[in-house]
N, C-alpha and C positions, 0 to 999 in steps of 0.2 A: 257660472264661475263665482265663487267665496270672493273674491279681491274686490277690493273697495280703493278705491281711491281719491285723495281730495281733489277740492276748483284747481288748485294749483299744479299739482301733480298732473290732471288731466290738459291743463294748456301743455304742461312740457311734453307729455304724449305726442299730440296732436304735432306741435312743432318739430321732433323728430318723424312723426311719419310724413309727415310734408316734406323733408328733406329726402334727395336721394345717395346722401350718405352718412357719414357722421358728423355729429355739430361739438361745435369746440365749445367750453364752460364761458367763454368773455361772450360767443353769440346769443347760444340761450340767456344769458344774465340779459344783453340788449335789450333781446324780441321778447321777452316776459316784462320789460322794465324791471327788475328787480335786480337787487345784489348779488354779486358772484356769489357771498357766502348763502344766502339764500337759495339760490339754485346749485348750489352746493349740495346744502341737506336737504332738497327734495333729491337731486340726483343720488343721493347715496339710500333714501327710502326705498326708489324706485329701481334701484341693484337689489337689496335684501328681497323684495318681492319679486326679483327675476323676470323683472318686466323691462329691462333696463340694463346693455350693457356699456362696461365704462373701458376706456384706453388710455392708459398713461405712459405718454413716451418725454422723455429728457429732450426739452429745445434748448438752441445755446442760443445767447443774443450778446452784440453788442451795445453798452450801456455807454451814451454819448459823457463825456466831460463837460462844466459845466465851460469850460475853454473850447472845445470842440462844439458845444451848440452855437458860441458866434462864430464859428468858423462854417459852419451850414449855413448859416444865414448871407455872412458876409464874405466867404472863400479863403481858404488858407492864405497865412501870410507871405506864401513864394506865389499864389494865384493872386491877391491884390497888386504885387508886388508884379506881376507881368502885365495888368490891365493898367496901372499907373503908369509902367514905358511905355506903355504900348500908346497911350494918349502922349505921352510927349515922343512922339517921331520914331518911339525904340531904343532910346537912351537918354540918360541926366548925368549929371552930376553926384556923388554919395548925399552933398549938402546941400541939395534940391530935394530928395528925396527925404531927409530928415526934417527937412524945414516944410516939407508939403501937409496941409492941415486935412488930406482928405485919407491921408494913411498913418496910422498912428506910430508913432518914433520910437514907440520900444519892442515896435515888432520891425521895426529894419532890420538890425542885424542877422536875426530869426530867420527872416524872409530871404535873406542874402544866400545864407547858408544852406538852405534847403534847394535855392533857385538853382544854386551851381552847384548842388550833389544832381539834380536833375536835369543840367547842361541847359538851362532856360536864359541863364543870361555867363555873357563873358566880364572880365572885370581889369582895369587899365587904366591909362590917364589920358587926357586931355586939356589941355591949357593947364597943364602941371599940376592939376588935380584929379581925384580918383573917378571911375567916370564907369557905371555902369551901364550895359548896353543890351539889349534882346539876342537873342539865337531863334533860329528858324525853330528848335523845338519847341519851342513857348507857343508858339501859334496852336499846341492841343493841352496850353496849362489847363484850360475849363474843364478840360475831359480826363481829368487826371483821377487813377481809380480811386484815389483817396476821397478826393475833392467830390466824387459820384457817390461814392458810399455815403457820405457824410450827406450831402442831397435826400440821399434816400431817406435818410435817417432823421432830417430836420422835423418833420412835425410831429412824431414822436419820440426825438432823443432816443430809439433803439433801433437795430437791425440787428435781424435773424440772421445766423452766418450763412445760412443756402443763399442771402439774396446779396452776398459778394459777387460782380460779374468778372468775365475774361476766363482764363484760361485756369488751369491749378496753380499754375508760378504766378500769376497776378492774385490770385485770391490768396498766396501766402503770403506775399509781398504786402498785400494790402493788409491784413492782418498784422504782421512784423511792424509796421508803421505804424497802425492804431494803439496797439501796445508799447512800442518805446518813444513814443510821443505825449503820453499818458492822452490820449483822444478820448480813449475809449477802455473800458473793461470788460472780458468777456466772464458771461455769469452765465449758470445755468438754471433750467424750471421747467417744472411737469408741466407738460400741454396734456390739459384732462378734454376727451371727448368723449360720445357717447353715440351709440343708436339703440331705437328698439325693437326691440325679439318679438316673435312670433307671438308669443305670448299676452307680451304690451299690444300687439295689435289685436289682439280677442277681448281684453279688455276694456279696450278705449271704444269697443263696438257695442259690447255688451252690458256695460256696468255705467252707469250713469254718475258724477262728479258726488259725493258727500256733503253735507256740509263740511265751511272752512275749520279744518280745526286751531286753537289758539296755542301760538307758540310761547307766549309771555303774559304772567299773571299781575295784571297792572291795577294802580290804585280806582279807578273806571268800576272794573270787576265787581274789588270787592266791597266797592261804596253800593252798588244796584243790587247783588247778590246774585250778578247773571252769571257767575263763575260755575253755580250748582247746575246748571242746566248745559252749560257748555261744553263739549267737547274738548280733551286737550290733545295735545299730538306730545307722541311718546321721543324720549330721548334717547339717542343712540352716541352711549361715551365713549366707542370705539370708532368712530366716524370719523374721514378726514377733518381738519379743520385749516384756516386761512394762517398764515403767519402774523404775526403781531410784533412790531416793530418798539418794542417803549423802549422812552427816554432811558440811555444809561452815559456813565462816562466814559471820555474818548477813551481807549485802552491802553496806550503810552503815559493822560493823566495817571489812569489808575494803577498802573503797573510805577513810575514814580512818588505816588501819593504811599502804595504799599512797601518802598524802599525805606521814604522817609519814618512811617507808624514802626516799620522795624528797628529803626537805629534805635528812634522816640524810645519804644520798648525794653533796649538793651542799657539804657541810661545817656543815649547822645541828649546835648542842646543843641535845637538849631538856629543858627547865624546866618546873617545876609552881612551883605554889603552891594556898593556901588556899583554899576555897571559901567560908567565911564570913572577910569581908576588913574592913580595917581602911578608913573613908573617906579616909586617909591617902596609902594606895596608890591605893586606888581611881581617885580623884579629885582630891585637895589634890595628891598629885605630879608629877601634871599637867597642872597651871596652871590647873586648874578653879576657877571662884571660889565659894564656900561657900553663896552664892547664887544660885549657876546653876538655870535652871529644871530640868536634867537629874538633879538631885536633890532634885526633889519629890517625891513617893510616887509616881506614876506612870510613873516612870522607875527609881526603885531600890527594892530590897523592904530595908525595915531591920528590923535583929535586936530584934525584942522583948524575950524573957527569954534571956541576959543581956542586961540594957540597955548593959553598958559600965562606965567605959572599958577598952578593950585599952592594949595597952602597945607603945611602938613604939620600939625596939632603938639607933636615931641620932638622939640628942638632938641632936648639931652639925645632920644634916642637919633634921630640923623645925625647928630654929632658922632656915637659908638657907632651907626652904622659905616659911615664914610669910613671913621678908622678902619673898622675891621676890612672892608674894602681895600683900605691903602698898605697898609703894615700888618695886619691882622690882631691889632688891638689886645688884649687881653687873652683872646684864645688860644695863645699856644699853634698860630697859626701865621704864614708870612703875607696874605694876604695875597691880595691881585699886584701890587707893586705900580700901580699908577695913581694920576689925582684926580680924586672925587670931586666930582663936575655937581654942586647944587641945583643948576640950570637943567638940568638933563633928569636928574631924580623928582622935577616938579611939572616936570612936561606929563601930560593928558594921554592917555591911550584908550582903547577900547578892552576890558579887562580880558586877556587871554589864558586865565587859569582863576577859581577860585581860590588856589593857594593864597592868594591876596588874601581871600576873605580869614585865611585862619593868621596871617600876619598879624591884620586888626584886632584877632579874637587873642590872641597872645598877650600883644599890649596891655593888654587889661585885665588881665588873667594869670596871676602867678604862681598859684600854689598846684598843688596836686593831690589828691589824684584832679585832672578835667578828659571832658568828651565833648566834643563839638563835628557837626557836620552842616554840609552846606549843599543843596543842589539846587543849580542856580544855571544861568547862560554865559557862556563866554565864545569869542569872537576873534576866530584866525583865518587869512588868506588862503585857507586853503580851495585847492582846486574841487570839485562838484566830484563823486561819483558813489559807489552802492557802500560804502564804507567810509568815508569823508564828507564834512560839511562846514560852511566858511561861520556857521551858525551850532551853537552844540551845548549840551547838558553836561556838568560834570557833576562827579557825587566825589566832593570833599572831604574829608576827615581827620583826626588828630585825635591820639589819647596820650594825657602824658604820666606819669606815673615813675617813679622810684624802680628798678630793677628792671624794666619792659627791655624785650628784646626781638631781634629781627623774625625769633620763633615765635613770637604774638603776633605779627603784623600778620604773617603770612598766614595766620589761626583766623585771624579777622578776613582777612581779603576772600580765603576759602569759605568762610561760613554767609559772608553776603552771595558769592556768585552762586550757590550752596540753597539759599535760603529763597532764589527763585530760579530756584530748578534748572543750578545749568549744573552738570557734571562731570564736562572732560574741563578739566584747568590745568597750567601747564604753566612752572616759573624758573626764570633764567637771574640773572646777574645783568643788572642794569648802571644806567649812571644817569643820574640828574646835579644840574651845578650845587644842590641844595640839601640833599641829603646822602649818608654813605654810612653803613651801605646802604645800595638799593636794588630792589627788585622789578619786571618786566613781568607781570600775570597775562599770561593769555586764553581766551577759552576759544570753547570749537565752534564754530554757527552753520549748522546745519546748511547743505546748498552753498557755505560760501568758504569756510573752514579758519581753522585757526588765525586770530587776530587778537591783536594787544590791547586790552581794557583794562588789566588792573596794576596800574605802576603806583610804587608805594617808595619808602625808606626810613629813616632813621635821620631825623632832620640833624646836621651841624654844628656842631658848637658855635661856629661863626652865623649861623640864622639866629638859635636861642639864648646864648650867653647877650648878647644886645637888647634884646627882649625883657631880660631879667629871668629868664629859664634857668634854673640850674640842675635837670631832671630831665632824661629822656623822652621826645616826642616823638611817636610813633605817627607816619603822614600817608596819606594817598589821594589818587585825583582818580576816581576810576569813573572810565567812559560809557556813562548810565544808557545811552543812546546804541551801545553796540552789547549792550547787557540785555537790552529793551529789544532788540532785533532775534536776540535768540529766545528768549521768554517771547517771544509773538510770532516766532518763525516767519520774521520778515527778512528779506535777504535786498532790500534796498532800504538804504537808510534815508531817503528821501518820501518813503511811503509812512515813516510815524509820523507825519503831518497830515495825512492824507486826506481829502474829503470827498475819496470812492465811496458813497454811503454803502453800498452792497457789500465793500471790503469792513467797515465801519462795523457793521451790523452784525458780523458773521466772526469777526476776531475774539479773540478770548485768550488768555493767558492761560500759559503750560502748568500752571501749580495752582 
């Protein structure tokens, strides 16, 4: 038989006829010592010569979190959480358990939660404090299929989905839980194995191993000039190969960073400012009245320590702003008809709108034509879930200009959501205290549907005549974060932070 084979190729022979079935690519890589990618391209030599068949079947695995790997180690925080009662007698106190140094205090709550969706402990008082207590269920917290899977899975942070146990309602259950607890991510990957054919066994009988040939022409070579005498081994550019993982940016930087280089482009500047902000800015300068429900605690987080006050740099303008506030000052407007609290305009908040930041940018800024944006963080109480976050990006902006009209704004709002590839938009008749008119942009997000990202208007007289404005400002605050979910076709807005590196590695932007 013509077939030659190299040293190498003939171990992986031998190693497949020794087996009595097929060997998977991670064994052979073991038992040769060498690298998968290595026993890669000998496995794919040793196909083209039909000495050698290959199987590739789709495995699914679950890819542990790096939250979930101390939780294999150490047991979920409703299973610590039954072994801590379970040493003191069966029940404590809420502030025994908090105060206890061998469970950590910000997985109580956590731990609470999950105990009594899985009826492990009851919840009451005693000596008129709250008092947590066992249930005869807890006595199988260790054997909980979560808490087993995770076991399984601890020393190498993945599990194949065959090796969920229990029945098919506990393997979906268990699954449902790995997934909305973010544990785990399930991925998928080609399980390559291989045997060899009748053929490879006539070979490996008859044909004797070649010399090794050289896969890389190294400076060694061609210092001796042993390269002329050497064998090389030929390359095969249609051959599977390994994936390769390089450094790129997160894909919410990049998909923001590409917001910003567009505005850059279209003639914006861009502005920052403060994150802990004055309610000045905030709010009072734009014609928000001091008793607006939208600064109740539920709407704005205010600065505890320091309580205040800050100091705010234009006396003349607080002076026009209060007015306009109280009587409506010069605008042709009656105002809120109450008295402007200084006390209250100088108190700290956490800023809840960049709008602030184009207040600041106003001040300083009087002529026109201007363009300015800002995308930045701001910060509201809101409640957690796939379209809400108490933490959030806004993309700010302002153009002011002689003649503009509410038909430009809505030319701009379309050609940004436009410009990364979203294109169902849809705009209603809005109201914000600060501009009028105004408008409600919303677009579609695939999987989750219609939601409001781009509210915009026609700032005030009573915001810009104080300012020194005497020229239409064209505004909006659009929700970069729910723009970022449709350009990434993410449908939880708590996964543009994400560090799934699998999820990481495999994102990419729709434009």
């Amino acid at each position: 038989m013509s077939i030659t084979i190299s040293e190498k190729e003939h171990r992986l022979l031998s190693l497949l006829r020794a087996q009595s079935g097929p060997v998977s690519l991670e064994t052979t890589a073991h038992e040769l010592g060498i690298s998968e990618e290595t026993a890669r391209s000998l496995l794919d030599s040793l196909v083209q010569k039909k000495l050698v068949t290959r199987q590739v079947e789709a495995r699914h695995f679950y890819e542990l979190s790096s939250e979930a790997q101390h939780y294999a180690r150490d047991g979920l925080p409703e299973v610590q959480l039954a072994r801590l009662l379970g040493r003191r007698k069966g029940g404590a106190h809420l502030s025994e358990l908090e105060a206890d140094r061998s469970f950590p205090r910000e997985l109580v709550q956590l731990a609470l939660g999950w105990a009594k969706r899985n009826g492990w402990i009851t919840l009451g008082k005693k000596d008129g404090k709250p008092w947590v207590a066992l249930t005869q269920a807890a006595q199988n917290a260790e054997k909980h299929p979560v808490q087993e899977a995770l076991h399984k899975a601890a020393n190498r942070n993945q599990l194949e989905e065959s090796e969920l146990g229990g029945d098919s309602s506990t393997r979906q259950a268990v699954h449902t839980e790995l997934l909305r607890r973010n544990l785990a991510s399930l991925v998928s990957r080609d399980q390559i194995t291989a045997s060899i054919t009748q053929t490879g066994l006539q070979v490996l009988r008859e044909s004797p191993p070649r010399k090794e040939q050289i896969g890389e022409l190294t400076p060694d070579l061609l210092r001796s000039g042993a390269w002329r005498d050497s064998p090389f081994r030929a390359y095969n550019l249609l051959g599977p190969v390994p994936n390769l993982y390089l450094g790129k940016k997160h894909p919410y930087v990049e998909f923001v960073d590409r917001v910003a280089r567009s505005l850059i482009g279209l003639g914006f500047q861009e502005a920052k400012g403060p994150l802990v902000e004055l309610e000045f800015w905030n709010c009072d300068a734009l014609f928000m009245p001091q008793d607006h429900v939208a600064r109740e605690v539920h709407d704005i987080y205010h600065i505890k320590t320091p309580r205040g006050p800050g100091r705010i740099a234009y006396p003349l303008l607080l002076q026009q702003v209060a007015r306009t506030h109280e009587d409506g000052w010069t605008t042709k407007s009656t105002g809120w008809s109450y008295k402007f609290s200084p006390d209250v305009t100088r108190q700290l908040v956490l800023r809840s709108q960049t709008t602030a930041v184009s207040m600041r940018y106003l001040a300083e800024h009087h002529e026109a034509p201007l363009r300015m944006f800002c995308i930045d963080r701001n910060f509201r109480p809101e409640k957690f879930d796939a379209t809400h976050s108490a933490e959030f990006l806004q993309c700010e902006g302002i153009i002011g200009g002689v003649g503009l009209t509410l038909r430009d704004l809505l030319g701009y709002l379309r050609a940004i959501a436009e410009g990364v590839g979203i294109k169902k938009i849809r705009f209603k008749p809005g109201y914000f205290p600060f501009t009028e008119p105004s408008v409600e942009g919303f677009i579609h997000i695939p999987g989750i549907g219609w939601r409001e990202a781009l509210p915009g208007g026609i700032f005030r007289p009573e915001v810009t005549q104080p300012l020194g404005i005497d020229f239409p400002v064209l505004a909006w605050g659009i929700g970069i974060d729910r723009l970022a979910m449709a350009a990434l076709d993410i449908h939880d807005i708590r996964e543009l932070c994400t560090h799934n590196l699998a999820q990481l590695r495999n994102a990419s932007l729709r434009v």
